[in-house]
FIKE-210458 format. One record per residue (C-alpha): residue number from 1; residue in one letter; x, y, z. Coordinates in steps of 0.5 Angstrom, whole numbers, plus 500, padded with zeros to 3 digits. Layout:
// residues N
+-----+-----+-----+-----+-----+
|   n | res |   x |   y |   z |
+-----+-----+-----+-----+-----+
| NUM |   A |   X |   Y |   Z |
...
+-----+-----+-----+-----+-----+
END
This chain:
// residues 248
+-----+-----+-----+-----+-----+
|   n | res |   x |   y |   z |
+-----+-----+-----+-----+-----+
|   1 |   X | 699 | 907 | 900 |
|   2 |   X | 695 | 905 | 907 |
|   3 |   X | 691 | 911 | 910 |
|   4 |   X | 694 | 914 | 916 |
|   5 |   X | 693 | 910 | 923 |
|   6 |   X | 689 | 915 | 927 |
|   7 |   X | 686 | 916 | 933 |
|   8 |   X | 680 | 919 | 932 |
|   9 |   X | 676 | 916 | 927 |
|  10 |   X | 678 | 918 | 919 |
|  11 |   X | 670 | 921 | 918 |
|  12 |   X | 662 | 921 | 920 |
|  13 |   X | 657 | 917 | 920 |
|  14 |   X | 650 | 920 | 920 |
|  15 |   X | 646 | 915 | 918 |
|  16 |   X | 648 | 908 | 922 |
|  17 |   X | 646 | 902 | 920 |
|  18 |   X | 647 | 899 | 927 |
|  19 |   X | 649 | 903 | 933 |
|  20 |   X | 652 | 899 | 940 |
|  21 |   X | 657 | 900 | 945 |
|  22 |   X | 663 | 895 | 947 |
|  23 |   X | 665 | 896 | 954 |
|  24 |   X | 670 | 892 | 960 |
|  25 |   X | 674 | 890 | 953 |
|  26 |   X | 681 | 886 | 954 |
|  27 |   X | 686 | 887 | 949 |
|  28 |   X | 691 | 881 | 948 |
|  29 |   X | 696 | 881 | 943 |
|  30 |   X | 701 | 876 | 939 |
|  31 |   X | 706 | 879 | 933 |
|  32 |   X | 706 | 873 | 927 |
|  33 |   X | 709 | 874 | 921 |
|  34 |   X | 705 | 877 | 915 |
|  35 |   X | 706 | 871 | 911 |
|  36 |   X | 703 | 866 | 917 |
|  37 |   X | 696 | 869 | 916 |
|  38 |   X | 696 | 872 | 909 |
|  39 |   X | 692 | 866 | 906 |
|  40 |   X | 686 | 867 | 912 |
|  41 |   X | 684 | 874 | 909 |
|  42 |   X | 679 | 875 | 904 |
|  43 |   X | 679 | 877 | 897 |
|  44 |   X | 681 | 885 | 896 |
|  45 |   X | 684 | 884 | 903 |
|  46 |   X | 692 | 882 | 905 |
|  47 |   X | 696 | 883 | 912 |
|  48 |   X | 697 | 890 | 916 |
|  49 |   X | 704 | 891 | 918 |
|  50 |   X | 707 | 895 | 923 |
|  51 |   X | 714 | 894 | 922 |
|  52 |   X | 714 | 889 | 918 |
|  53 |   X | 709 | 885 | 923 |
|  54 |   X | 702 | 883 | 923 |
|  55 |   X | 698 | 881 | 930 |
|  56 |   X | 693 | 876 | 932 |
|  57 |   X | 688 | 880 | 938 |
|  58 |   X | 684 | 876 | 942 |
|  59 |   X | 678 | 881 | 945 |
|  60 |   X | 674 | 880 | 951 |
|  61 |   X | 669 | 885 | 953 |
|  62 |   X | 660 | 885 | 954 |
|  63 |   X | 657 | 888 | 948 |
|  64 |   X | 651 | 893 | 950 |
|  65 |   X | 645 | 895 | 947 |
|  66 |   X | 646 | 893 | 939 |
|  67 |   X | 641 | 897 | 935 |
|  68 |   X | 638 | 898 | 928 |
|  69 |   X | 639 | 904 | 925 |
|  70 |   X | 637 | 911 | 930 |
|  71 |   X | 632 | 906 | 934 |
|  72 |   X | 634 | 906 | 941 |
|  73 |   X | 639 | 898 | 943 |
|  74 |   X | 636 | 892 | 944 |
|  75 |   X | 637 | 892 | 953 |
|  76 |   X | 636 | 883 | 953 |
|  77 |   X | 638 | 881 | 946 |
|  78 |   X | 642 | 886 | 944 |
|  79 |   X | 647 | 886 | 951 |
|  80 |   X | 652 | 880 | 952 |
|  81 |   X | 659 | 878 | 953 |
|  82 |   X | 663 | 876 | 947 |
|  83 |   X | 670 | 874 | 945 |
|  84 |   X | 673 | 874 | 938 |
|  85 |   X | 680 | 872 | 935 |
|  86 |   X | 681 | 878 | 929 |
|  87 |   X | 686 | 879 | 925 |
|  88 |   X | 690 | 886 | 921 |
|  89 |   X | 688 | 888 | 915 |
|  90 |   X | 689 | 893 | 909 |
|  91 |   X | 686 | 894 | 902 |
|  92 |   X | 687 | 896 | 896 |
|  93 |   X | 684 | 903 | 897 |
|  94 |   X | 689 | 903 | 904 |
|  95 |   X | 684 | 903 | 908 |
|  96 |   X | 686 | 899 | 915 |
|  97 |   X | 681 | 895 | 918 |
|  98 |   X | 681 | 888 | 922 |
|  99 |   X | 679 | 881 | 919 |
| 100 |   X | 674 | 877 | 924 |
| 101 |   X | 676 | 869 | 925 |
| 102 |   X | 671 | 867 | 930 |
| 103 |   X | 667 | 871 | 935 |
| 104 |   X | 663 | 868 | 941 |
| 105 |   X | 657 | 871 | 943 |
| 106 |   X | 653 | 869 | 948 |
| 107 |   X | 646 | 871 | 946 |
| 108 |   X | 643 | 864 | 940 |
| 109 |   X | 639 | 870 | 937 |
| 110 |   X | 645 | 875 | 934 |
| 111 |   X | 649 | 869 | 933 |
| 112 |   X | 644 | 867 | 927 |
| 113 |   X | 642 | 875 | 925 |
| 114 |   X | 649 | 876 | 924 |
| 115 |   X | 652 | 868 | 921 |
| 116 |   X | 645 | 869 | 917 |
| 117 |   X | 645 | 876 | 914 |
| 118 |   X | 653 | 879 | 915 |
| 119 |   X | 656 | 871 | 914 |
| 120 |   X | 660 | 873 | 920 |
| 121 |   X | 663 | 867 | 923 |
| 122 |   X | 659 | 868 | 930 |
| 123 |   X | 659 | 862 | 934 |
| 124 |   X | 654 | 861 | 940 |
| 125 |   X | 657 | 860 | 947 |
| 126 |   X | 656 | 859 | 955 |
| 127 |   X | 660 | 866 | 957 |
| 128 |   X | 661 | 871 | 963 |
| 129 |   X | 664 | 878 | 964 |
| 130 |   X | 666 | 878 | 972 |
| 131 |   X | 670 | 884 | 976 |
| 132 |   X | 672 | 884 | 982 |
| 133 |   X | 675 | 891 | 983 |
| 134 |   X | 680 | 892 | 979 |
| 135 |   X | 680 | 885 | 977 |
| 136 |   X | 676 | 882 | 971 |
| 137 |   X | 675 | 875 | 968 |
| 138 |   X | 672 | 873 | 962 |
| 139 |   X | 670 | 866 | 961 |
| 140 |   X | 668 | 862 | 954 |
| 141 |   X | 665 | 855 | 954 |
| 142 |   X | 663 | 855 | 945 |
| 143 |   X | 656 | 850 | 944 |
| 144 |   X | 654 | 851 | 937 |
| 145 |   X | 656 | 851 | 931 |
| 146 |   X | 663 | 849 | 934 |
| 147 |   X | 669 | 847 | 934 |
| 148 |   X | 665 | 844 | 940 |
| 149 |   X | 667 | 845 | 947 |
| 150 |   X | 673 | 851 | 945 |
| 151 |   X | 674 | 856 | 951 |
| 152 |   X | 678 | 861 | 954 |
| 153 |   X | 678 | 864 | 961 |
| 154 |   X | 682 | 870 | 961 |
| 155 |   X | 684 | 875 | 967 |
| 156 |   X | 686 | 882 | 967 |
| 157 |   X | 688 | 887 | 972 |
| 158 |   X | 687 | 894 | 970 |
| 159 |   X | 692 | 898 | 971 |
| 160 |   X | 694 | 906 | 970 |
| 161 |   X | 690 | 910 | 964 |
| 162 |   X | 695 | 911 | 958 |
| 163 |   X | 696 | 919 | 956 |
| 164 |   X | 699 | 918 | 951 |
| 165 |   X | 699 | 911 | 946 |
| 166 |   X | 705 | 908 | 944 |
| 167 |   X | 705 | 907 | 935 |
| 168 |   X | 703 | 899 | 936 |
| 169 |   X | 698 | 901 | 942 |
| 170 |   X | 694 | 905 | 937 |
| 171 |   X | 695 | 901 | 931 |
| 172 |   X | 692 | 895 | 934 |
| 173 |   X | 686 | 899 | 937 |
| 174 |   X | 685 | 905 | 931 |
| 175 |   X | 681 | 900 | 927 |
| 176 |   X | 675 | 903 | 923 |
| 177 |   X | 672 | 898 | 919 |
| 178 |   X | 672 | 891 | 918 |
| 179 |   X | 674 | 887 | 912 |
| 180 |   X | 669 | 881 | 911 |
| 181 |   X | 666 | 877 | 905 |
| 182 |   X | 659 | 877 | 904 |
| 183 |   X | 655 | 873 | 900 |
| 184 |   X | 661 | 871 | 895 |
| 185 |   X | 663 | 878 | 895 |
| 186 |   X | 668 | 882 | 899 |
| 187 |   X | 665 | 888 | 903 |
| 188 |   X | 669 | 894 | 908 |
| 189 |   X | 663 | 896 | 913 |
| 190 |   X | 666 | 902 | 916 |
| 191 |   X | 666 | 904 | 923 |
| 192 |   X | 666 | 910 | 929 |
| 193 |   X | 667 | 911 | 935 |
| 194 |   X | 670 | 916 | 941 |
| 195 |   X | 678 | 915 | 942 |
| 196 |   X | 679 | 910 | 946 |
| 197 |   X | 680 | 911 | 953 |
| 198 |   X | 687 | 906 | 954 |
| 199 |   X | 689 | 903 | 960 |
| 200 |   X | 696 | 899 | 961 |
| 201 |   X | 693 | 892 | 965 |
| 202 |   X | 697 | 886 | 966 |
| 203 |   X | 695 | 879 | 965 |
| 204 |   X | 693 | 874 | 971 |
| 205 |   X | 690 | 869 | 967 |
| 206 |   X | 689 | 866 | 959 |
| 207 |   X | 688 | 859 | 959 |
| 208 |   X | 684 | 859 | 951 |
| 209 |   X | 684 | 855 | 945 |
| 210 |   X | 680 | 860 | 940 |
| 211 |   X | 686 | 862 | 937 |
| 212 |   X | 688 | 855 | 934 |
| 213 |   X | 681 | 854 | 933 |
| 214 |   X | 679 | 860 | 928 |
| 215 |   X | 685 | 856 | 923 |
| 216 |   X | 692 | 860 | 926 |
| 217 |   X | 698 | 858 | 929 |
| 218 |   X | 698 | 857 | 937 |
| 219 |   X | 701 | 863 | 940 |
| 220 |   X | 709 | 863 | 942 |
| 221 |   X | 709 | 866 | 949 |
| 222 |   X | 706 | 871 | 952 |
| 223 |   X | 702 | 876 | 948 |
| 224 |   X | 706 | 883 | 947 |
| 225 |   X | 701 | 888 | 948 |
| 226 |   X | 695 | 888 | 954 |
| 227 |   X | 690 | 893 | 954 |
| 228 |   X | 683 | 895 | 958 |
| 229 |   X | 679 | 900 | 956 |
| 230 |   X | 672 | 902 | 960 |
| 231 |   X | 669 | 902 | 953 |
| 232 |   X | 666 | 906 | 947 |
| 233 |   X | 659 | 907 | 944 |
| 234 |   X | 660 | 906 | 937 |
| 235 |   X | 656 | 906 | 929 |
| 236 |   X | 658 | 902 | 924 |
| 237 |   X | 656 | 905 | 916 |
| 238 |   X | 653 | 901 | 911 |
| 239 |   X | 657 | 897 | 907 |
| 240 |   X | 662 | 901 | 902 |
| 241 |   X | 664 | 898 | 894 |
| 242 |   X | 668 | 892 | 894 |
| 243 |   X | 675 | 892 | 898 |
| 244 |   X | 680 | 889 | 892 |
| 245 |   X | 676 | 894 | 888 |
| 246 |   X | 681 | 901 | 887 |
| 247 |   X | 676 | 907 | 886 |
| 248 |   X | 677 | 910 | 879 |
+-----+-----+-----+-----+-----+
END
């Protein structure tokens, strides 16, 4: 059975192995069908559902001061705006986490650490963060590896704070960890952070091609949920045992 969606963390990270922090984050959100995604899952992995529908997240915000271990965050090399297509997903020991199928950053040399030493599909891109009061937009222009030229510029408008999330809202934000494969294998890096402080927001623009890109169906219409958050600081664990794995 998969574990409870919970709006705090399931657990504590005292030794992180990376720490940073995601801030101005834009949430946009396409409800598909379980079996349109399925095979797009790693091994151990299958698709998370929520009223018998799974969802495709484009995430756009400025990631800030990536760090190894207790040692205090890269200022330059570890600040940059990126953009990633994710997926829902559960595993056999019903942990929830998301799966990654594509992430655009700005910054070549955490592109390369993380394609090299996590075999995750980073991918280099020209990017901005821009906000204009209330107003933020978010711009994405891929270089390398490619599908060269794959862009998005999506605008929001941050609207009220949410006292109280909906079921869907914390489910598509309440996410702990990250299915991935790595090295042949499949591994759960778990993850903490603060609640999410959730704001309704209201979509200006979204001119992207990075979901098609990433191998999904082009979105039908306008996403189901749109959210911004200030941001979060956050500690990821070391990799835990294999996902499709059970624990005797």
């Amino acid at each position: 059975m998969p574990e409870p969606v919970t709006a705090d963390p399931p657990g504590a990270i005292t030794s992180p192995l990376l720490t940073q922090s995601w801030l101005d984050l834009a949430f946009l959100h396409w409800a598909v069908a379980p079996e349109d995604v399925a095979g797009l899952l790693p091994a151990g992995a299958e698709p998370d559902t929520l009223d018998g529908m799974t969802y495709v997240g484009l995430v756009a915000f400025r990631m800030h001061r990536v760090g190894w271990f207790r040692l205090p965050g890269v200022p330059y090399l570890g600040t940059f705006p990126e953009t990633n297509v994710r997926l829902y997903s559960v595993d056999a020991h019903g942990r929830r986490g998301v799966v990654f199928r594509s992430l655009d950053a700005s910054r070549l040399v955490p592109v390369l650490m993380a394609r090299a030493g996590f075999r995750l599909p980073y991918v280099w891109s020209r990017m901005s963060v821009r906000a204009d009061g209330d107003t933020i937009t978010y711009t994405s222009n891929r270089r390398w590896p490619g599908p060269r030229g794959a862009r998005s510029r999506i605008a929001v408008r941050k609207g009220e704070r949410i006292a109280e999330p909906t079921e869907l809202e914390h489910f598509l934000t309440a996410r702990w960890g990250m299915h991935s494969a790595f090295f042949g294998r499949s591994m759960y890096l778990p993850n903490v952070h603060p609640r999410w402080p959730l704001h309704r927001a209201e979509l200006l623009a979204c001119d992207e091609d990075l979901v098609t890109a990433a191998g999904l169906p082009q979105p039908a219409g306008e996403p189901v949920s749109v959210l911004y958050s200030p941001g979060v600081p956050v500690r990821f664990g070391r990799p835990e045992r294999p996902a499709g794995i059970p624990t005797p």
